[in-house]
C-alpha positions as CSV (number, residue, x, y, z in Angstrom):
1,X,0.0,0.0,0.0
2,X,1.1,3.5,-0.8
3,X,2.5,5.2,2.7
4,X,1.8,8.7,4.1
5,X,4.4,8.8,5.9
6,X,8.1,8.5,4.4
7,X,9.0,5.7,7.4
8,X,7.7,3.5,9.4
9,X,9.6,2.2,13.0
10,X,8.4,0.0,15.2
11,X,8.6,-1.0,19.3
12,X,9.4,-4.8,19.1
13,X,8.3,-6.6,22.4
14,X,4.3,-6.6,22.2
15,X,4.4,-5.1,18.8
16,X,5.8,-7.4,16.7
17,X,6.9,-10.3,18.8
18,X,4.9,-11.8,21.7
19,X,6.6,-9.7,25.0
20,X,8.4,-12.7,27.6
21,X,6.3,-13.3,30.5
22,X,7.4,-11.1,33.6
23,X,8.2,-14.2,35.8
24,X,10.6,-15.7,33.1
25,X,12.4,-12.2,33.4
26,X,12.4,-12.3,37.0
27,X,14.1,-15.6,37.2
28,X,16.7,-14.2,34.8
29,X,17.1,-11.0,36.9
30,X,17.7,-13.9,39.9
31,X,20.2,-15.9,38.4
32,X,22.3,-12.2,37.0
33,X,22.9,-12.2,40.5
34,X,24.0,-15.7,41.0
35,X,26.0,-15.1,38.5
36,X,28.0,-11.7,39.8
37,X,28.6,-13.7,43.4
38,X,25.1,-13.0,45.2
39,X,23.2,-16.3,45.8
40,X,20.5,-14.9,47.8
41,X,19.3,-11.1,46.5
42,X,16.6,-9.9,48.0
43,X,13.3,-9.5,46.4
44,X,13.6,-5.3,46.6
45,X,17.0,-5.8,45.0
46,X,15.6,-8.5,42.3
47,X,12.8,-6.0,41.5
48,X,14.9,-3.0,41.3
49,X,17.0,-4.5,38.3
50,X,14.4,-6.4,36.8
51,X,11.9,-4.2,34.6
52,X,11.5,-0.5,34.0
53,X,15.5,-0.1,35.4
54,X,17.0,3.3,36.0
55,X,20.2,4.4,36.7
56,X,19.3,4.6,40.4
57,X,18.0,1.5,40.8
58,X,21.3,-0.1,38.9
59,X,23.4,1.7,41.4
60,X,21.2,1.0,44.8
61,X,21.3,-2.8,44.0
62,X,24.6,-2.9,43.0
63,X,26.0,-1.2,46.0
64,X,23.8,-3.4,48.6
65,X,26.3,-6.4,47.2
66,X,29.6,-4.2,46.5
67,X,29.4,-5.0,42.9
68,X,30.5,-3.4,39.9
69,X,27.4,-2.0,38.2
70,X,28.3,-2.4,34.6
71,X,29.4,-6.5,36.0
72,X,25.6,-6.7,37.2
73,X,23.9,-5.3,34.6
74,X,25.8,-7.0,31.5
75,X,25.1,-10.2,33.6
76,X,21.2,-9.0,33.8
77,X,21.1,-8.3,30.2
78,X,23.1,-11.2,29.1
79,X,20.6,-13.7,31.2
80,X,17.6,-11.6,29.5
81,X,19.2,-12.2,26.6
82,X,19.4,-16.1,27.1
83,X,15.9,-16.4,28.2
84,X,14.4,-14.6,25.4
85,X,16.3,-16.4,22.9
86,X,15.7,-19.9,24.6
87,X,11.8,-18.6,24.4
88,X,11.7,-17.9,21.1
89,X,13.4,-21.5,19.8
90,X,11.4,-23.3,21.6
91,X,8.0,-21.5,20.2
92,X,7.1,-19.3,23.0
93,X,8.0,-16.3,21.1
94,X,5.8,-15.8,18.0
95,X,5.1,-13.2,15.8
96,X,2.1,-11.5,16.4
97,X,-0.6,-13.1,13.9
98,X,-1.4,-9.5,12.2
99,X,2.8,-9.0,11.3
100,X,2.2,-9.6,7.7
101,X,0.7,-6.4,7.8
102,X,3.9,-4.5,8.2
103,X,5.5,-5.8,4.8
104,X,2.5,-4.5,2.9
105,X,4.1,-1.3,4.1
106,X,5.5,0.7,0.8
107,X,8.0,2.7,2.8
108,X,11.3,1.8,4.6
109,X,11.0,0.2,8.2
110,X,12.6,-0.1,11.0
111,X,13.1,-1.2,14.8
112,X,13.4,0.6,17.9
113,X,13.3,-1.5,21.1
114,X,14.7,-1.0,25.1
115,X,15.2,-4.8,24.5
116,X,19.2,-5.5,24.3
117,X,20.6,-6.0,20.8
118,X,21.5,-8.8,20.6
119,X,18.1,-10.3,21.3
120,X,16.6,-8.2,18.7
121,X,19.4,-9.9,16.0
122,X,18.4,-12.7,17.1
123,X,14.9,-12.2,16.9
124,X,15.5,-11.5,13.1
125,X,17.2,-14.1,12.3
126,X,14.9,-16.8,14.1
127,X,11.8,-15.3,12.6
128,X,13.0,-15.2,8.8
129,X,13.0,-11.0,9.1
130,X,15.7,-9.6,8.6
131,X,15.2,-8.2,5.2
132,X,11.8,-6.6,6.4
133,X,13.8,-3.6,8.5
134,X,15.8,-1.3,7.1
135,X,17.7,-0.3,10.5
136,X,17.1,-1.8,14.2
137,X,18.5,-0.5,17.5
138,X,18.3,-2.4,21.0
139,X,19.9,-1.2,23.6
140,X,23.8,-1.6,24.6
141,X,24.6,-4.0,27.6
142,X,25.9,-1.2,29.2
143,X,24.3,1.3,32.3
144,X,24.6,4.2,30.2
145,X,22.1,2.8,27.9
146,X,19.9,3.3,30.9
147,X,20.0,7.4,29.8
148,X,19.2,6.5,26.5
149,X,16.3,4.1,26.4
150,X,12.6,5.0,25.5
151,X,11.1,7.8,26.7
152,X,14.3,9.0,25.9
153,X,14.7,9.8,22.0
154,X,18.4,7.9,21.3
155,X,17.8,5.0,19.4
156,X,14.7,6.4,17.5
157,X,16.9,9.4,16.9
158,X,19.4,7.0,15.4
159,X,17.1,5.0,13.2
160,X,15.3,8.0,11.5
161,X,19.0,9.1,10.4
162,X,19.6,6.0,9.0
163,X,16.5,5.7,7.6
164,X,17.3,9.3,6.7
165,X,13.8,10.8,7.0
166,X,12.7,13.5,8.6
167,X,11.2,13.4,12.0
168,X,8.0,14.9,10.7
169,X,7.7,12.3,8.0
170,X,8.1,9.2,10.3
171,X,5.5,7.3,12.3
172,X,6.7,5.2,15.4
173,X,4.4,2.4,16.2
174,X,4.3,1.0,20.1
175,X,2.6,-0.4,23.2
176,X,3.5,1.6,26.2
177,X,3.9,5.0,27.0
178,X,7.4,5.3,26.8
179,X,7.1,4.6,23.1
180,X,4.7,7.2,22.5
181,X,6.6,9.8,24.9
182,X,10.2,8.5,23.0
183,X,8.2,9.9,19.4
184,X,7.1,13.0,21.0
185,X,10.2,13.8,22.0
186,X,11.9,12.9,18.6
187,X,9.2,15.2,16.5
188,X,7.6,11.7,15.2
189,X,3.9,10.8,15.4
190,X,3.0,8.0,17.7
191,X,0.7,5.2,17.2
192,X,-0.1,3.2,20.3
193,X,-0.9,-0.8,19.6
194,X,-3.4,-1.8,22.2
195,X,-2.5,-5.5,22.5
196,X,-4.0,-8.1,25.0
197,X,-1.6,-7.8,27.4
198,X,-2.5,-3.5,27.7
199,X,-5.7,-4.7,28.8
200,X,-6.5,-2.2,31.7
201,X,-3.2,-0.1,30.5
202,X,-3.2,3.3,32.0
203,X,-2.3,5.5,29.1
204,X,-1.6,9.1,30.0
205,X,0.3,10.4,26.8
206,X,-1.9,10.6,24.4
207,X,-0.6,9.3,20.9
208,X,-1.7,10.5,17.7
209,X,-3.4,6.9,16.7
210,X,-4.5,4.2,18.4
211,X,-4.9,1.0,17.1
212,X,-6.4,-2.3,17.6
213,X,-3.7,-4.8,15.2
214,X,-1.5,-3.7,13.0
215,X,-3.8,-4.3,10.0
216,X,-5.1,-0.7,11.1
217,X,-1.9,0.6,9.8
218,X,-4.0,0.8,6.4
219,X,-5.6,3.8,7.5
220,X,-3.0,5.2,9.1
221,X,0.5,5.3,7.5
């Protein structure tokens, strides 16, 4: 179909690929410990590194234990990374039924995701997609990727250069708020994807679409 916009980048986890059950992730975050030396984290420390991670929290678990923080968090993110892959082979990580819809997008594509890198190669490999995306950006294993992660405008920032469109011109397509406040603050529109799992989702940006698949993209981009 003929775009209105000159791009099109997309939020991976819950956009495009079914997002890793929380409790998997926890388990990971547990054994990124055991793996830096701590055998028995408390849950506050466990929670702090697990999901939605800032700087702060990175540092306040990593000090409880006298760890390096870049040791614990490449051990977090490595162990996310592990799990998400091991998912994903073993079937528990589709693509969302509706994803054909993004190749009958006219215009280039991209990713943007807070997931780490090298789960999102993976994830194009595994799925048969890499030749669907033009550019794709996860995040670095590293605690300054902390600063630059969704809301924050980084990676899209990033993409849209290579992609080499103007702000303006690009659509970003996601399921939480950070996505839509990450397009905001990069001058793109915003399209939230309400999925099952944002049943109940308390949205207080407001995006410029809303959709219910990623069929609706027809009358939108």
């Amino acid at each position: 179909m003929t775009s209105s916009y000159d791009a099109v980048v997309f939020d991976n986890d819950g956009v495009l690929t079914y997002p890793t059950p929380r409790d998997v992730l926890r388990e990971a975050t547990v054994d990124a410990f055991e793996r830096v030396g701590v055998t028995d984290p408390t849950s506050e420390h466990v929670d702090a590194i697990h999901l939605h991670v800032t700087p702060d929290d990175l540092q306040t678990a990593a000090g409880a234990y006298d760890l390096d923080p870049a040791e614990l968090w490449r051990a977090r993110d490595e162990a996310f990374a592990e799990v998400q892959i091991a998912d994903m082979e073993q079937g528990r990580k589709p693509l969302y039924e509706d994803y054909d819809a993004v190749r009958s997008l006219d215009g280039p594509r991209g990713i943007v995701s807070t997931n780490q890198h090298a789960t999102i190669e993976a994830i194009l490999d595994h799925h048969g997609i890499r030749g669907d995306f033009h550019t794709h950006y996860g995040r670095e294993m590293v605690p300054a990727s902390l600063h630059r992660k969704k809301p924050e405008s980084h990676y899209l920032d990033r993409a849209l250069a290579d992609l080499d469109v103007d702000p303006g011109d690009a659509l970003f397509v996601g399921d939480s708020e950070s996505d839509v406040l990450a397009a905001r603050n990069a001058g793109t529109d915003s399209a939230f994807l309400w999925r099952d799992h944002r049943d109940g989702y308390e949205l207080d940006a407001t995006p410029d679409y809303e959709l219910d698949s990623l069929h609706d993209l027809v009358d939108v981009a």
